[in-house]
C-alpha positions in Angstrom: 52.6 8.7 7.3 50.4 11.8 6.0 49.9 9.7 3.1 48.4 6.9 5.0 46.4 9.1 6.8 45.1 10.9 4.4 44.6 7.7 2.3 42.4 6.3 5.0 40.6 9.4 6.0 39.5 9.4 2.2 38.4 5.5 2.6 36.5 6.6 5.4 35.0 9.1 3.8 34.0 6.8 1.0 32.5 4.1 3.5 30.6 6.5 5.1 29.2 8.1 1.7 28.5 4.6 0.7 26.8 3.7 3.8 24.5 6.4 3.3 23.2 5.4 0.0 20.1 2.7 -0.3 18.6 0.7 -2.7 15.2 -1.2 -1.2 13.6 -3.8 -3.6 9.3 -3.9 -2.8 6.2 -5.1 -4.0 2.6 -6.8 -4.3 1.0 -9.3 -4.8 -3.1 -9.6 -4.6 -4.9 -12.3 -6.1 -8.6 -13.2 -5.5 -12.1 -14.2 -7.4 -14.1 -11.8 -8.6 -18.1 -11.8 -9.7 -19.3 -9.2 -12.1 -23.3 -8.8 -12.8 -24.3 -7.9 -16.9 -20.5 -7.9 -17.8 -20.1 -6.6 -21.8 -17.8 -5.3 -23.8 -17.1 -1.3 -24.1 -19.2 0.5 -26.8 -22.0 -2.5 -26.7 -25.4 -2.3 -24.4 -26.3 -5.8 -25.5 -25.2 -9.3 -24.7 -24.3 -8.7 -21.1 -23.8 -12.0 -19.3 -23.0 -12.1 -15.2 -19.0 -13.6 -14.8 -17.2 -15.3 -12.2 -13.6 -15.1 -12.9 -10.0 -15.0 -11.0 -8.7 -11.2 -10.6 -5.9 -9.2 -9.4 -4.9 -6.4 -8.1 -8.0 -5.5 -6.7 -7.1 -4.2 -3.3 -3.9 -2.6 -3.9 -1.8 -3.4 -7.7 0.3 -6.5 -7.8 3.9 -4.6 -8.5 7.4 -4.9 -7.9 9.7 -2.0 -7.7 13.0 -0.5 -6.6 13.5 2.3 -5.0 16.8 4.3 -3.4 18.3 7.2 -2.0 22.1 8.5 -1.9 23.1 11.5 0.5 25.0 14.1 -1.3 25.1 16.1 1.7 24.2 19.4 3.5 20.6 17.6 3.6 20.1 16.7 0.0 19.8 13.6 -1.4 19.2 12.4 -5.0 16.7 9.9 -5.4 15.1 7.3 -7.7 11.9 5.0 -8.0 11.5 2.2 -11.2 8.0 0.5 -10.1 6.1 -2.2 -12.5 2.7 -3.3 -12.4 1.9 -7.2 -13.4 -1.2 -9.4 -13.4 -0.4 -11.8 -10.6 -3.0 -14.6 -12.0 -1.3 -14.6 -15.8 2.4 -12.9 -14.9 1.9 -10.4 -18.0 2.5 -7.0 -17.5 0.0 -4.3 -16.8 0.3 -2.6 -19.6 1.8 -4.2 -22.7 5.5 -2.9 -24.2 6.0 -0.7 -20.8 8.6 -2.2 -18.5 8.4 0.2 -15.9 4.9 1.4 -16.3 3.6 2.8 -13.1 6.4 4.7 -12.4 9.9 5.5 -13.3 11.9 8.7 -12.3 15.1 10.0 -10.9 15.2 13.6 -9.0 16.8 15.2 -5.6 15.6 15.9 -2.3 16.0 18.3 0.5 13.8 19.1 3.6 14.4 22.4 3.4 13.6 23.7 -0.1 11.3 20.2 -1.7 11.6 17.8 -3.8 12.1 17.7 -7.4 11.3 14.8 -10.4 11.9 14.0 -13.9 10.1 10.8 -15.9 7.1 8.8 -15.7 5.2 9.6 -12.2 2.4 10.8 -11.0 0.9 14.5 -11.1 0.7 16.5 -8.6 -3.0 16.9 -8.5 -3.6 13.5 -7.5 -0.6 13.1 -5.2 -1.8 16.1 -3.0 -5.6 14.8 -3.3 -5.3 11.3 -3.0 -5.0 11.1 1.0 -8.8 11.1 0.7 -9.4 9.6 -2.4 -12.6 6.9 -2.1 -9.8 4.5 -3.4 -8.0 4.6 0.3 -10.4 2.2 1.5 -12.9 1.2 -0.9 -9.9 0.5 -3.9 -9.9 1.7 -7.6 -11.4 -1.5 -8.7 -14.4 -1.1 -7.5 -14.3 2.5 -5.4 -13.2 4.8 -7.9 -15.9 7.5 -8.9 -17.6 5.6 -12.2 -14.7 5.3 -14.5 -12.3 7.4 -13.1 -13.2 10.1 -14.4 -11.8 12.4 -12.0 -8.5 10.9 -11.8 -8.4 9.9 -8.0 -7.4 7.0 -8.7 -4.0 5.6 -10.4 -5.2 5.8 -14.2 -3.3 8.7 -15.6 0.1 8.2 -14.7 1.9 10.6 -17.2 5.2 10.4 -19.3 8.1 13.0 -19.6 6.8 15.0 -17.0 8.6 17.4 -14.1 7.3 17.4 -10.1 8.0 20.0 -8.0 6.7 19.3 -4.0 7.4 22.2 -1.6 8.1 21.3 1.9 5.3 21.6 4.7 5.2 25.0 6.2 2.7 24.8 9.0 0.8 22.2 7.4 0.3 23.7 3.7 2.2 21.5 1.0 2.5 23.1 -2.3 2.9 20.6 -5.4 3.2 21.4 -9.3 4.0 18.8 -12.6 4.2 19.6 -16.3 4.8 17.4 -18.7 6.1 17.9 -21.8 4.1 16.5 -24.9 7.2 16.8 -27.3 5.4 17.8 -30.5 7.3 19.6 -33.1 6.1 23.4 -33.3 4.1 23.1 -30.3 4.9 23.2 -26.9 1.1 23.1 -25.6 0.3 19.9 -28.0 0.2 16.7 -25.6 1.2 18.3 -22.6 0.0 17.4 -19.0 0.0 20.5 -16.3 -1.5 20.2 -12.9 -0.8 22.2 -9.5 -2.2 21.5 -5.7 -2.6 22.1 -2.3 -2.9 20.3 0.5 -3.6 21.4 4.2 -2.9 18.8 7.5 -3.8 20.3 10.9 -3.6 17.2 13.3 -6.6 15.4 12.6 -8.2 17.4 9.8 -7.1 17.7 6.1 -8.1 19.4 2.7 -6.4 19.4 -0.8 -7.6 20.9 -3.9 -6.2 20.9 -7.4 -6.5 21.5 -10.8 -4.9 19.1 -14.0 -5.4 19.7 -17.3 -4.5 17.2 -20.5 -3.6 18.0 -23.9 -4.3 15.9 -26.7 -1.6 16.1 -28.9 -3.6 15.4 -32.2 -4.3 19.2 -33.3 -8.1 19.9 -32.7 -8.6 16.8 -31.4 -9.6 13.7 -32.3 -8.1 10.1 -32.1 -6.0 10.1 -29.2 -2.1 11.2 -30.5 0.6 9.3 -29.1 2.9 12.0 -27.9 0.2 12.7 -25.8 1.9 12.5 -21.7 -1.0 10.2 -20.8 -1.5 7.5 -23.6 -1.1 4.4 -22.7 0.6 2.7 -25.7 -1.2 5.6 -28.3 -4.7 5.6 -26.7 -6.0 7.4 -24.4 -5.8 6.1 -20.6 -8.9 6.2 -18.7 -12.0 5.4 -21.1 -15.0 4.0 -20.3 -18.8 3.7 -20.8 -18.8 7.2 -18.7 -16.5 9.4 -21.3 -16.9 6.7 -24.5 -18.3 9.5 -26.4 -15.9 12.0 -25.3 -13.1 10.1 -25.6 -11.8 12.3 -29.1 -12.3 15.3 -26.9 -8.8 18.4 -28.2 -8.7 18.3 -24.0 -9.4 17.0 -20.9 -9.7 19.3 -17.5 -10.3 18.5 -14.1 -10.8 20.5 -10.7 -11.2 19.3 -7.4 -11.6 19.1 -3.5 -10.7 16.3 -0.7 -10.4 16.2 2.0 -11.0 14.2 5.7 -11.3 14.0 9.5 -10.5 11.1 12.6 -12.9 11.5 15.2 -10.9 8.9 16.8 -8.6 6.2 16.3 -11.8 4.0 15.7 -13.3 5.9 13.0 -13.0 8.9 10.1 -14.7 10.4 7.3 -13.8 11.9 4.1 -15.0 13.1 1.1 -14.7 14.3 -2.5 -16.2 16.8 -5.4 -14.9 16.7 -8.8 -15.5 18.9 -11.7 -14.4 17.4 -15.0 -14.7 19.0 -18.5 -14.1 17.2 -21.9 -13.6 20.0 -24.0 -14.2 19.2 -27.7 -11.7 20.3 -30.9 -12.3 21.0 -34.5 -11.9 17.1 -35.4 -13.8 16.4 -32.5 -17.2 14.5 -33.3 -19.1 16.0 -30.5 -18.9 20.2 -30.2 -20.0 21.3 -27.2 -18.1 20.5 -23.6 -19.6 18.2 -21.4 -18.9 18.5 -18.1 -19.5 15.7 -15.2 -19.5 16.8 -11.7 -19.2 14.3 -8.8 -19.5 14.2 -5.3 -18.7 11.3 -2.5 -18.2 10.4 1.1 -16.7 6.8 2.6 -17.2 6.5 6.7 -14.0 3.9 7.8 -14.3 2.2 11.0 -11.8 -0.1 12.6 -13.0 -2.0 15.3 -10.6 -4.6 15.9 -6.8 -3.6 15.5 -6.9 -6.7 12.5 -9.9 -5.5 11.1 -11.4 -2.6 8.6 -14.9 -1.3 7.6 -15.5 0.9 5.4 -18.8 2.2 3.3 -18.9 4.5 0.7 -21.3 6.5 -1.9 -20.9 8.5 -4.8 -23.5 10.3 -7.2 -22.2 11.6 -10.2 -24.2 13.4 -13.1 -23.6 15.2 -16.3 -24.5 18.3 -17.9 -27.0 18.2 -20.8 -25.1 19.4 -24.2 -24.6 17.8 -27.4 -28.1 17.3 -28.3 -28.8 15.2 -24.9 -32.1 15.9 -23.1 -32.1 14.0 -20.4 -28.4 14.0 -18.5 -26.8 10.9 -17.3 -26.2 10.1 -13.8 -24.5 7.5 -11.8 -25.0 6.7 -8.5 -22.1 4.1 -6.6 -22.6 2.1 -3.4 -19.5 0.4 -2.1 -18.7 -1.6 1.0 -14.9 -3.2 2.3 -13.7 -5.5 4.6 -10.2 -6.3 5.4 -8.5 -8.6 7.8 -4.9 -8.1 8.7 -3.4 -11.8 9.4 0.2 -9.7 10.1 1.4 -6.2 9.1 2.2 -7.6 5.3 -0.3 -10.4 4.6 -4.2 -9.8 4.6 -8.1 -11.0 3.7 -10.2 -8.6 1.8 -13.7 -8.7 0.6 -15.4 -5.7 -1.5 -18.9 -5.4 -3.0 -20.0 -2.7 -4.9 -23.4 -1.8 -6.8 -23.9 1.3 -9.5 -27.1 2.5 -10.9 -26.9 4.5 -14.5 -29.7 7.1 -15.4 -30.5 9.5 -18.3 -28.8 9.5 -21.4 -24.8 10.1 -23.2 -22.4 9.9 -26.4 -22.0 6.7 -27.8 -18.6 5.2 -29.1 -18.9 7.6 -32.4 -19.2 10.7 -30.3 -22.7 11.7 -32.0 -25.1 9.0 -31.6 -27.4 9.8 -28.0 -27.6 6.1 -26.4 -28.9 5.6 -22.8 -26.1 5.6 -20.6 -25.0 2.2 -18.5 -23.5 1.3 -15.6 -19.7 0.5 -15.1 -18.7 0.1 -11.1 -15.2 2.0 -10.0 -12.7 1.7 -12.6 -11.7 -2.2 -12.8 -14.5 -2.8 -15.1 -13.8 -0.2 -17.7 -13.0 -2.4 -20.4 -16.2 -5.1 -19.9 -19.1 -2.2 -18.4 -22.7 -3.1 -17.7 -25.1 -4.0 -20.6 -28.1 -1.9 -18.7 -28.5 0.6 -16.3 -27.1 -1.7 -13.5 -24.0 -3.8 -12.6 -22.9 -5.5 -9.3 -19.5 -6.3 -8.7 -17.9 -8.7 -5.6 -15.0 -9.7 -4.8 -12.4 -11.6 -1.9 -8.9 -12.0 -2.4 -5.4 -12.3 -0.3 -2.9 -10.0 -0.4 1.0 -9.8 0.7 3.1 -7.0 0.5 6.9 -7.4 0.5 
């Protein structure tokens, strides 16, 4: 009789165990049309032609992903995330050869002492910061500071790397990452470090950070592969803003965010960036240029189906590598989106950049004027000339 007892307390112990582990399959899927003014190819300032063409992801990433959680009691659980990003008008994958390429890690979790992560995630700089990111309204796409250069948006997602986030004590939430590059005789080669803060005091909030990448090709140069940010051996996040400093031995960035509601109806918030490509002995250019940028995006939400948002940034460079006259890009976005229910909505976005002064071209020597390339969807096909336009509409449904 003991036996059967203690046989199905031991079953019960099991079902309840097992009924406090989950496993949630999600995604996206956004689809829409897209025009592009002077569209190009990276490196050229000629032959720009205006483009209307279909596009995805625009608003938020077309993805699918699981994610789960098992209770291992006394308040900790172990958890996991495998997410992968598609193109929803083709059904390729984001990026070619990774399966799981915008994120993939397993860790454990407790309320009381944080959480900790091991693989392919995000660092904490931009978890911590993004809350106010321009991209919370205005999307990468096309809201993103010029290129992403300050890595507010989802660009540099980074391999092999470790995430510590502290619990919130009053408000403050402490996050670090390092990531390990996994060259032989180095331990610095390749790697990816970053550490924030973030501060939430009803309807106020701040968060500064710092995140600095190692190439992992000694004194710099073409990209290395073991480097925690390549995407498939080249370096993630290049654009007609960086093209010159894209052989840079480093890249480092600092920044601030931060926000306030003034009421359910509307809220502000706003960004400055400090980022530094720092050159190395292979390096073609030799002094560190430095781009500092600063932005604002007012939301308002007049309906309960509908949101408004405008935003501006102005970014500008430091003169160094022989450059006179320092580039500058100034960003003017505007959003609409229309909720039809809580998973399926309308969007519309329309964004204009204006390029000034001069930069590196692709060889990292030649001084060419700099152009324009709006947020960070059209990295890969910039502006031919100072200017570019980009619209867009689209559906999206989340699931």
């Amino acid at each position: 009789m003991k036996k059967a007892l203690a046989t199905s307390a031991l079953g019960l112990v099991a079902l309840g165990a097992h009924a406090q582990s989950s496993v949630t399959l999600y995604g996206i899927v956004d689809t829409g049309i897209g025009y592009q003014s002077s569209q190009t190819t990276l490196g050229s300032t000629s032959g720009g032609r205006s483009n209307v063409k279909m596009v995805n992801g625009i608003w938020a990433g077309s993805r699918f992903g699981l994610k789960g959680a098992e209770d291992l009691g006394g308040g900790t659980k172990a958890i996991f995330q495998l997410e992968e990003g598609f193109n929803s008008a083709t059904g390729a994958q984001s990026v070619s050869g990774l399966g799981f390429n915008r994120q993939a890690y397993v860790g454990v979790s407790n309320a009381s002492y944080g959480t900790f992560t091991a693989g392919r995630q995000y660092t904490s700089y931009y978890t911590m910061l993004s809350p106010y990111s321009p991209t919370t309204w205005l999307t990468g796409a096309y809201g993103a500071h010029p290129g992403d250069i300050d890595s507010l948006d989802t660009l540099y997602r980074v391999n092999n790397s470790l995430v510590y986030t502290s619990p919130s004590l009053y408000g403050l939430t402490a996050s670090g990452s390092y990531a390990l590059g996994g060259v032989p005789g180095s331990f610095n080669a390749g790697s990816t470090w970053s550490a924030a803060l973030q501060y939430l005091n009803g309807p106020f909030g701040i968060a500064a950070g710092f995140q600095r990448i190692n190439n992992s090709t000694p004194g710099g140069g073409a990209w290395g592969p073991d480097s925690t940010t390549s995407n498939n051996g080249a370096q993630a996040g290049v654009s007609a803003i960086n093209n010159g400093y894209q052989r840079a031995q480093a890249q480092q960035r600092v920044a601030v965010t931060g926000g306030y509601a003034f009421s359910p109806q509307w809220d502000v918030s706003f960004s400055y960036s400090n980022v530094q490509y720092i050159p190395g002995i292979n390096s073609p250019f030799h002094t560190t240029a430095i781009f500092n940028t600063g932005g604002a995006v007012l939301h308002f939400k007049p309906l309960t189906a509908l949101d408004l948002a405008a935003g501006y940034s102005y970014t500008r460079a430091t003169k160094a590598n022989g450059i006179t006259s320092s580039a500058s890009y100034q960003q003017f976005n505007l959003s609409q989106y229309y909720s039809l229910s809580k998973r399926t909505g309308l969007y519309a976005l329309e964004a204009y950049q204006r390029a000034g002064g001069q930069t590196l071209g692709t060889n990292g020597v030649s001084i060419i004027n700099a152009t324009a390339s709006v947020g960070d969807g059209q990295n890969s096909a910039p502006s031919s000339s100072r200017s570019q336009f980009a619209a867009g509409v689209g559906i999206i449904h989340k699931f």
